[in-house]
C-alpha positions, 0 to 999 in steps of 0.5 A: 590606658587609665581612663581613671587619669585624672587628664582625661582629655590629655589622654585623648589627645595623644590618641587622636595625634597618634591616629592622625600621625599614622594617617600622614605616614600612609600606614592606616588603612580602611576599618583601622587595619594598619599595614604591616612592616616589612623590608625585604632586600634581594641582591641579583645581576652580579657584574664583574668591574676589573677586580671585583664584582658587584651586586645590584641590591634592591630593598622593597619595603614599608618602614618608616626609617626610608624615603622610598618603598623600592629602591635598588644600589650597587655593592661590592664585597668589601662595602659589606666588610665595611658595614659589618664591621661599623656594625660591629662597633656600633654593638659594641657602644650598646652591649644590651643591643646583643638581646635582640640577636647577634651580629650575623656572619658574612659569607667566607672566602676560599683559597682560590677566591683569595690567590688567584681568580676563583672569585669570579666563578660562577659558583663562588659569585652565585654562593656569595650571592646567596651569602650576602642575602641572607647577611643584609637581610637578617641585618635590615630585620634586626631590632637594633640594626635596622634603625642605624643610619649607615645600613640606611645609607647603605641601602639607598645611598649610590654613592659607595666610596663611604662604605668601601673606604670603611669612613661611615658616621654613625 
């Protein structure tokens, strides 16, 4: 800050718009301690629905980017596809965004989870659990992803026709 600015009152301004915008979000706390951000995504209750399962994916966090701080929605497998791969597109219209990390893998699939009913066993369900936690969390906490709508429709939307049928809007 050049307090030699010749908008001296200017700058003082910005500074107590800028204090009082973190108050309206809650973020400030007492002696000026700002509360940290963070998300944190938990996929857990995995459900079988005729042919395929689903998790229930439930984010607690204090970003700004959502309308509340928990929340919980169901996803199956392929909404997964489907967001990675409009992420996916999404990187691609912003190539300087790959400074911030890459795009990180989705859990595989296995032989018996292709052609036949592997993937509903208890240790191919409990894997891919694990694999889609990992995914949607290094997803959420990626500098560039986490600001992209359809991860925040994604989250919080119930609605989950979009993201199965691969038809997302930036």
């Amino acid at each position: 800050l050049n307090m030699q600015s010749p908008f001296p009152l200017l700058w003082g301004f910005v500074f107590l718009s800028m204090a009082s915008k973190d108050k309206e979000k809650g973020k400030r706390v007492d002696d000026g301690y700002h509360e940290p951000e963070f998300i944190q995504i938990v996929l857990s209750d995995p459900q079988r629905e005729g042919e395929y399962t689903t998790y229930k994916v439930t984010t607690n966090t204090t970003f700004p980017e959502y309308a509340n701080k928990e929340f919980s929605v169901r996803r199956r497998y392929k909404e997964f596809v489907g967001l990675r791969e409009h992420l996916k597109q999404r990187l691609a219209e912003k190539p300087k965004a790959i400074k911030f990390g890459e795009l990180p893998p989705l859990p595989g699939n296995t032989l018996t989870s292709l052609f036949g009913q592997g993937r509903f066993e208890p240790e191919f369900i409990e894997a891919r659990r694990k694999g889609l936690e990992v995914f949607i969390n290094a997803v959420a906490n990626h500098n560039f992803f986490r600001f992209v709508p359809a991860l925040h429709r994604f989250l919080q939307d119930k609605d989950e026709t979009a993201f199965a049928e691969g038809v997302m809007s930036p």
